[in-house]
N, C-alpha and C positions, 0 to 999 in steps of 0.2 A: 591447558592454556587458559589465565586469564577473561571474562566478557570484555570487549571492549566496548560494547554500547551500555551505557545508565539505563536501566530498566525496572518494573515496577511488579508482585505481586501479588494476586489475590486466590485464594482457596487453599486447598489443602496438597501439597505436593505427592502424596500419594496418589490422587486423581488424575485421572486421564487429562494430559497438559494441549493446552492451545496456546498459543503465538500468536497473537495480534499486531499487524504490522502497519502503521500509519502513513497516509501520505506524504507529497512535497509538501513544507510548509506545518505541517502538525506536529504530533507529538504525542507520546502513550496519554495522556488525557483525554486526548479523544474517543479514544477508544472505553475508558474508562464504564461510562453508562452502558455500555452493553457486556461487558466482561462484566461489569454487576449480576446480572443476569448470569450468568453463566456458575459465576464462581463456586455456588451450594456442591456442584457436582463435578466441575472440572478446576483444574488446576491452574490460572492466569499470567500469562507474560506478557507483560506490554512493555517490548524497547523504546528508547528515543531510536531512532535511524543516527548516523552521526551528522553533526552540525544543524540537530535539531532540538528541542525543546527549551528548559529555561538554565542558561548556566552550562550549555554543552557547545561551547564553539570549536571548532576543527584545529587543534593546535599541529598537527601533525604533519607534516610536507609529503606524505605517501598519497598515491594519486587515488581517488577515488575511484572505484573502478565496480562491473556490478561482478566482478570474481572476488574485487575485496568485499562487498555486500557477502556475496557468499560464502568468503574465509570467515568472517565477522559472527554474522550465523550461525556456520559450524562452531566456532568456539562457545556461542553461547549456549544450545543447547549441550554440550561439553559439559561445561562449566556447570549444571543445575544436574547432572547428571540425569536427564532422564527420558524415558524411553520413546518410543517414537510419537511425537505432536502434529496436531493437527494446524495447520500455515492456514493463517487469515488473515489477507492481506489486503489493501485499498489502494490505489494509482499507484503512484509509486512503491509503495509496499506491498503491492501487489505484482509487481514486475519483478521486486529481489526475491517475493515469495514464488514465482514462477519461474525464476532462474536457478534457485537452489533446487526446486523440485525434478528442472527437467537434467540437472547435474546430481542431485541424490533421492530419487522418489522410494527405495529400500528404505530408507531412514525415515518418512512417513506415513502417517496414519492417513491421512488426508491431504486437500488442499481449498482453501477458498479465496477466490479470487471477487473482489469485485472494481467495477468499473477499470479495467486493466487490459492493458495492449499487450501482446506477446509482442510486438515489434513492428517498427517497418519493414517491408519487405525489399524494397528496392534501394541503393545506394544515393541513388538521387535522394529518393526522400528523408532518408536519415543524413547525407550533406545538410542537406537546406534547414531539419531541423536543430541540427546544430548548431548553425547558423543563427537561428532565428532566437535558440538560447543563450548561445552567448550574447545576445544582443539584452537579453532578459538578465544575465548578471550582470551586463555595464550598466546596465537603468537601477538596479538594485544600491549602488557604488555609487550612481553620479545623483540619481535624484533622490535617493533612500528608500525605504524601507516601506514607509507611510502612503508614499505615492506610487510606489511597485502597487504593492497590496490593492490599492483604490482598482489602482490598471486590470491588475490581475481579475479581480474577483467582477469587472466589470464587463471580462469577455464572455462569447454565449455560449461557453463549456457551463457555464455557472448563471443563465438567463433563470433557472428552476426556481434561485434564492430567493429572488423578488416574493416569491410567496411566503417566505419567511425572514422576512427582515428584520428581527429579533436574533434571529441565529446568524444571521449573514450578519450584520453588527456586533456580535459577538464572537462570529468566529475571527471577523477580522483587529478586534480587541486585542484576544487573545494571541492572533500572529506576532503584534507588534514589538512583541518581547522577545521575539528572534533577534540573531547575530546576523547582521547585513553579511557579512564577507565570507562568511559560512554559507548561505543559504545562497549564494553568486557562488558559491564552489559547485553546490551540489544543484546548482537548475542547470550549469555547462556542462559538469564532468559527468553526473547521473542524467544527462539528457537522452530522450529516446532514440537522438539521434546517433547515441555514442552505445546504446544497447545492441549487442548482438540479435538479429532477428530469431525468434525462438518458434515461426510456426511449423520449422521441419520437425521438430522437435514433439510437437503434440499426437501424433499419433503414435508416438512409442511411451505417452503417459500412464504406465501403470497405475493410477492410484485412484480410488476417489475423489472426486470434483466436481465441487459446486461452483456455478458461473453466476452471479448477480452481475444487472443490470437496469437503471431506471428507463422507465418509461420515458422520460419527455427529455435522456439522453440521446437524440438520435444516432452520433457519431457512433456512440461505445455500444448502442443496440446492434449495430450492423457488425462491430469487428466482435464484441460477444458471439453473438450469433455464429457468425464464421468460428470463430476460436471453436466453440463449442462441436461445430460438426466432425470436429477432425480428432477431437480426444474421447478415448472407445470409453471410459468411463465416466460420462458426465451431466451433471443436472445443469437446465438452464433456466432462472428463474427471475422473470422481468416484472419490477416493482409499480405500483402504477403511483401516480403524482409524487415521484422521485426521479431527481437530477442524476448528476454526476456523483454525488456524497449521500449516499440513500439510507446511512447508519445516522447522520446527522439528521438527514429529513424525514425520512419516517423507520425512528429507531424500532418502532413497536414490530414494524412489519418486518422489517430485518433479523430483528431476533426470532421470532415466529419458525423464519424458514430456514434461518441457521441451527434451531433447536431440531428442526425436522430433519436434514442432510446429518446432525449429528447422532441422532436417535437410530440410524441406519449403517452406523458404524461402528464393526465390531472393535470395541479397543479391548 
């Protein structure tokens, strides 16, 4: 079968392959500066997620779903023919990458997770989040794009950027070239609140896993933290004077410890 995500990459396909998987809202460019890093020695994939990046809008009437995430997925490592990769994933591409893990962890080498929910746990809370995202794709639709992005990036998931206001300007540059009607598909239907909850699921994770988290995240240190006690193979490594986006903020440090967790894995 076909990829059906546009994807990008770099090094040599004999090499031990990693899958970079980007957040809500980005795109394999983000990811780009640090698969640089990487590429001499490993193999690089970096998808767009669907109805993300420049020129990808969702033509498709098929519901978003995170099992089509995970059909999606599978076709594409499929499709490149090759053997088992290592999942590095961020928020939301860190949720598709910890849903296909905890439905195929045989077909992986690894997994890396950063800043990433296995889920709500309770019904209420996944109601009300969904609630609170579809309200996040009518504001996409009614006010645009420009002023989502302002809103977005001005809640204190994202208070960290202030210290980098060069890259918070630019990452929200960069957004502005998404597809409004796309990106209001995928904040209701990929909403967490439409995710199946996945922490029953972590203590039968077979595989190697590394957990990043920033420092001055408080939210995502506490549900890292938890995630992390309950999966029998797992590194936990909390970044200091990094947010929510820790490859964005402090890429050097990222890579550092992602080169370590890969250094310890037999491919």
């Amino acid at each position: 079968m076909p990829a059906r995500w546009p994807f990008q990459v770099l090094g040599d396909p004999n090499r031990p392959p990693l899958i970079f998987l980007h957040g809500f809202l980005g795109s394999r460019h983000d990811w780009l500066p640090v698969a640089r890093a990487f590429d001499s020695d490993h193999f690089c994939i970096l998808p767009d997620l669907p109805g993300h990046g420049r020129d990808n809008p969702i033509r498709s009437t098929r519901p978003l779903t995170f099992k089509s995430l995970i059909e999606d997925l599978a076709s594409l490592i499929s499709s490149l023919q090759i053997p088992r990769p290592v999942l590095i994933g961020y928020s939301l591409g860190g949720r598709a990458a910890l849903n296909y893990a905890c439905e195929y962890p045989e077909r992986l080498q690894g997994l890396v997770l950063e800043s990433t929910s296995p889920g709500l746990p309770s019904e209420t809370a996944r109601d009300e989040r969904a609630r609170l995202d579809d309200a996040r794709a009518l504001s996409i639709l009614n006010d645009g794009l420009p002023a989502f992005l302002q809103a977005w990036y001005s809640a204190g998931l994202w208070s960290s950027l202030a210290n980098y206001p060069d890259k918070r300007a630019g990452l929200i540059q960069e957004r502005l070239s998404g597809h409004p009607e796309s990106l209001a598909r995928v904040v209701a239907e990929l909403s967490p609140g439409r995710m199946p909850s996945l922490w029953k699921h972590l203590p039968h994770l077979q595989l190697p896993t590394f957990l990043l988290t920033g420092a001055l995240d408080q939210k995502y240190n506490e549900i890292t933290r938890n995630a992390c006690a309950r999966i029998p193979d797992c590194r936990l490594t909390v970044i200091e004077n990094a947010g929510h986006n820790i490859h964005l903020e402090r890429p050097e440090a990222f890579i550092a410890e992602l080169k370590r967790f890969l250094s310890e894995i037999a491919f």
